[in-house]
FIKOLZA-1660 file (N, C-alpha, C; in steps of 0.1 Angstrom, whole numbers, plus 5000, padded with zeros to 4 digits):
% residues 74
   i   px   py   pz ch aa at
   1 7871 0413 8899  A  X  N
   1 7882 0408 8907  A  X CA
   1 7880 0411 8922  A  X  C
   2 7883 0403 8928  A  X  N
   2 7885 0402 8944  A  X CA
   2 7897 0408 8953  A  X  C
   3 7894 0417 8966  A  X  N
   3 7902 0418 8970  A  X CA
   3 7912 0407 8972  A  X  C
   4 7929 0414 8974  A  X  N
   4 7936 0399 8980  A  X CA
   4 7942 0408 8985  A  X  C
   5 7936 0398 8999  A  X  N
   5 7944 0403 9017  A  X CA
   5 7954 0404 9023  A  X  C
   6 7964 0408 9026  A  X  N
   6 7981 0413 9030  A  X CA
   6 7983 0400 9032  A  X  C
   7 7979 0393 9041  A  X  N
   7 7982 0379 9042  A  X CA
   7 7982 0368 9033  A  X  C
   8 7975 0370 9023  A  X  N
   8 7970 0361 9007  A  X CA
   8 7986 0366 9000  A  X  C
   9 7987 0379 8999  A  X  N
   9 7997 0387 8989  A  X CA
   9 8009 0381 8992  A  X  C
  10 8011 0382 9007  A  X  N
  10 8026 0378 9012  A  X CA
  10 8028 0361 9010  A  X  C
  11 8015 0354 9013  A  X  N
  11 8020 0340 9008  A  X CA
  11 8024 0337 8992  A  X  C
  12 8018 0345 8987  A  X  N
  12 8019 0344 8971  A  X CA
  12 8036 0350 8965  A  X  C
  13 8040 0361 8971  A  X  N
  13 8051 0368 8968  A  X CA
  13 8064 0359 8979  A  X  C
  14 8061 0355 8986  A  X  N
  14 8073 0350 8995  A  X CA
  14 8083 0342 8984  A  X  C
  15 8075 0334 8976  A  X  N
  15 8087 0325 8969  A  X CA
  15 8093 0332 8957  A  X  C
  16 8089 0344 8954  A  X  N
  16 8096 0354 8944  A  X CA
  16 8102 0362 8944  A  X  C
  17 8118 0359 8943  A  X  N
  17 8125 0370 8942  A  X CA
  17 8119 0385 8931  A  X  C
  18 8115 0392 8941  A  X  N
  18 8112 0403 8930  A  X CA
  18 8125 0410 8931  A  X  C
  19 8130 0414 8941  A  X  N
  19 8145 0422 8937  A  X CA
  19 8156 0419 8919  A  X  C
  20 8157 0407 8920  A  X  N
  20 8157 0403 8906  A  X CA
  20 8151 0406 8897  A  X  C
  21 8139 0403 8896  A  X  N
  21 8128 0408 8891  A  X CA
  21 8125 0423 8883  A  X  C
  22 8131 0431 8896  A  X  N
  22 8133 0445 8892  A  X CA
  22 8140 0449 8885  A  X  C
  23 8153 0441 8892  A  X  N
  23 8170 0445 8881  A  X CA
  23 8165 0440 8866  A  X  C
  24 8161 0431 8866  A  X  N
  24 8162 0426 8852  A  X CA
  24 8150 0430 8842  A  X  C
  25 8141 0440 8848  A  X  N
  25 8126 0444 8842  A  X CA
  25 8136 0458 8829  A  X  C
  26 8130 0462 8820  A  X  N
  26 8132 0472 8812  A  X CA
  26 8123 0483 8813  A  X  C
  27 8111 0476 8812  A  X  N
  27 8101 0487 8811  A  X CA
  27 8096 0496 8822  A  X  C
  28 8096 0509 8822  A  X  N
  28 8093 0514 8833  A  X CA
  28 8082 0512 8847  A  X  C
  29 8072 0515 8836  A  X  N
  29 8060 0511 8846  A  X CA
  29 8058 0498 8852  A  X  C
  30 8063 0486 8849  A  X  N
  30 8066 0475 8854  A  X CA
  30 8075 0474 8861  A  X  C
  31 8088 0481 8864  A  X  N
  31 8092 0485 8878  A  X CA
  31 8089 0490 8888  A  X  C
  32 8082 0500 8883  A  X  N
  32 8075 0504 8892  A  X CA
  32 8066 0498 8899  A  X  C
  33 8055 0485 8900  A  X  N
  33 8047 0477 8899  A  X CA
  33 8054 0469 8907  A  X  C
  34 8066 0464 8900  A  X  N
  34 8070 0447 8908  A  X CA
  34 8078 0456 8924  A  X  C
  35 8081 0472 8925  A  X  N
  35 8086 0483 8935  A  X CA
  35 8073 0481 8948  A  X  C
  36 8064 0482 8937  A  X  N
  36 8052 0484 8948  A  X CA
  36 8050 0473 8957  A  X  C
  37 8048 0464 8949  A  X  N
  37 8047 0442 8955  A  X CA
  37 8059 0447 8964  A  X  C
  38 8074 0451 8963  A  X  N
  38 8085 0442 8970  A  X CA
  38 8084 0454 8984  A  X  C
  39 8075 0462 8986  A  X  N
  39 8074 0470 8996  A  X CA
  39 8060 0466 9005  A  X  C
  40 8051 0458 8995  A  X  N
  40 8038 0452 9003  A  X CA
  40 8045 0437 9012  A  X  C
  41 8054 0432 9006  A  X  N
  41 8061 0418 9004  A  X CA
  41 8073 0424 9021  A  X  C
  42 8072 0435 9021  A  X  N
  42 8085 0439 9032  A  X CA
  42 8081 0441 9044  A  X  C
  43 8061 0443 9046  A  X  N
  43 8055 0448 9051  A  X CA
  43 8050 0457 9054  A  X  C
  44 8055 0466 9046  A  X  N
  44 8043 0481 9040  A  X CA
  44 8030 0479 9037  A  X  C
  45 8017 0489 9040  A  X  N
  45 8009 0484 9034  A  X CA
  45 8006 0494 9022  A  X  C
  46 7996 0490 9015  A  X  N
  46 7993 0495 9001  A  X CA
  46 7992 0511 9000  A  X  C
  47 7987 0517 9010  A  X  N
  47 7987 0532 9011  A  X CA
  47 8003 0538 9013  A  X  C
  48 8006 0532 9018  A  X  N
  48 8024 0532 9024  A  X CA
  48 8033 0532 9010  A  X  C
  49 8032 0522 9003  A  X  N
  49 8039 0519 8993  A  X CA
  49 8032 0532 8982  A  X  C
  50 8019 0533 8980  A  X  N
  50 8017 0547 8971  A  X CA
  50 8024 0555 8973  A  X  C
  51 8025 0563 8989  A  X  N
  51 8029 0573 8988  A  X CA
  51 8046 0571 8987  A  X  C
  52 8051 0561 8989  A  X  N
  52 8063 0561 8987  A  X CA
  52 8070 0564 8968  A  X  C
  53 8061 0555 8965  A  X  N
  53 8063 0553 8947  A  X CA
  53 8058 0567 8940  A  X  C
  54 8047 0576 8948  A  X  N
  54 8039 0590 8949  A  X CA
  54 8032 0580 8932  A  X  C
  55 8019 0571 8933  A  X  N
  55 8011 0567 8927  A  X CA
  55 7996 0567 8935  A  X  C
  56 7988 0567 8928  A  X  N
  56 7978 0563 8935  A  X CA
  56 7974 0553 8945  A  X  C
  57 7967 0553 8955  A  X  N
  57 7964 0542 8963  A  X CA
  57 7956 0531 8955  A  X  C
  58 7949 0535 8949  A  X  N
  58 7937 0527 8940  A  X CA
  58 7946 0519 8931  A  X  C
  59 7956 0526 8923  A  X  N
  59 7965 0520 8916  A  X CA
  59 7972 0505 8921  A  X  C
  60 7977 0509 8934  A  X  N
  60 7984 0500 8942  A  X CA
  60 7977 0489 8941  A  X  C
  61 7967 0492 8949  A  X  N
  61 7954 0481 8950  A  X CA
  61 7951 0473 8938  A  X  C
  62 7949 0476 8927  A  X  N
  62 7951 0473 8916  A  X CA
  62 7956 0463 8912  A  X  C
  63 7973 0468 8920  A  X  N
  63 7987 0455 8913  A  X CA
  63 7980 0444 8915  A  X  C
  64 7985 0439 8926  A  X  N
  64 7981 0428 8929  A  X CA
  64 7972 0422 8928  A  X  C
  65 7959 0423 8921  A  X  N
  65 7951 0417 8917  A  X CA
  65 7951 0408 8904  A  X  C
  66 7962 0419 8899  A  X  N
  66 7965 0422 8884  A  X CA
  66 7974 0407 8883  A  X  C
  67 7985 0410 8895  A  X  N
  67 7994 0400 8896  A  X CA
  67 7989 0389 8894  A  X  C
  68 7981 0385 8908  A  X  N
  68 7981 0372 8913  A  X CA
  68 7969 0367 8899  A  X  C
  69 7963 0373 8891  A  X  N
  69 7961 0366 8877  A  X CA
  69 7968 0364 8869  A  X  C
  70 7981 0370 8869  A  X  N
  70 7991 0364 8859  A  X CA
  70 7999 0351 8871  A  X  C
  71 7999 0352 8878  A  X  N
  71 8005 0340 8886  A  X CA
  71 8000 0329 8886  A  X  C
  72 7984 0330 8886  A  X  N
  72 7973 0320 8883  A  X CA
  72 7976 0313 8866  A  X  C
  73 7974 0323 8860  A  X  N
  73 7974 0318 8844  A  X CA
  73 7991 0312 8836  A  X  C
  74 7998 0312 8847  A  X  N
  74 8010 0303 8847  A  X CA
  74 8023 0315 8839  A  X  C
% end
């Protein structure tokens, strides 16, 4: 997988309500997750949002790669 660059992330997440998103997730660690996106999406960057969520940075880094292949694969 390929980095994807603050600027790549934010065009991808602009048209998704994650706040909804959140409210209506059950599972924990996927809150957590769609928490991280809606703080990269606010203008945080990925070290910023770890230490706010207190996860790893590598983790962070992670999401969104994770994401934008489920966004791809429809």
């Amino acid at each position: 997988m390929k980095y994807i660059t603050q600027k790549q992330l934010s065009e991808k997440l602009d048209p998704i309500n994650l706040t909804t998103l959140i409210a209506q997730e059950t599972n924990g660690r996927m809150r957590i997750r769609l928490l991280a996106l809606l703080h990269i999406k606010e203008g945080a960057d990925r070290a910023q949002a770890a230490k706010y969520l207190k996860v790893s940075r590598k983790a962070v880094n992670d999401w969104p790669k994770k994401f934008s292949m489920m966004v791809l694969k429809g």
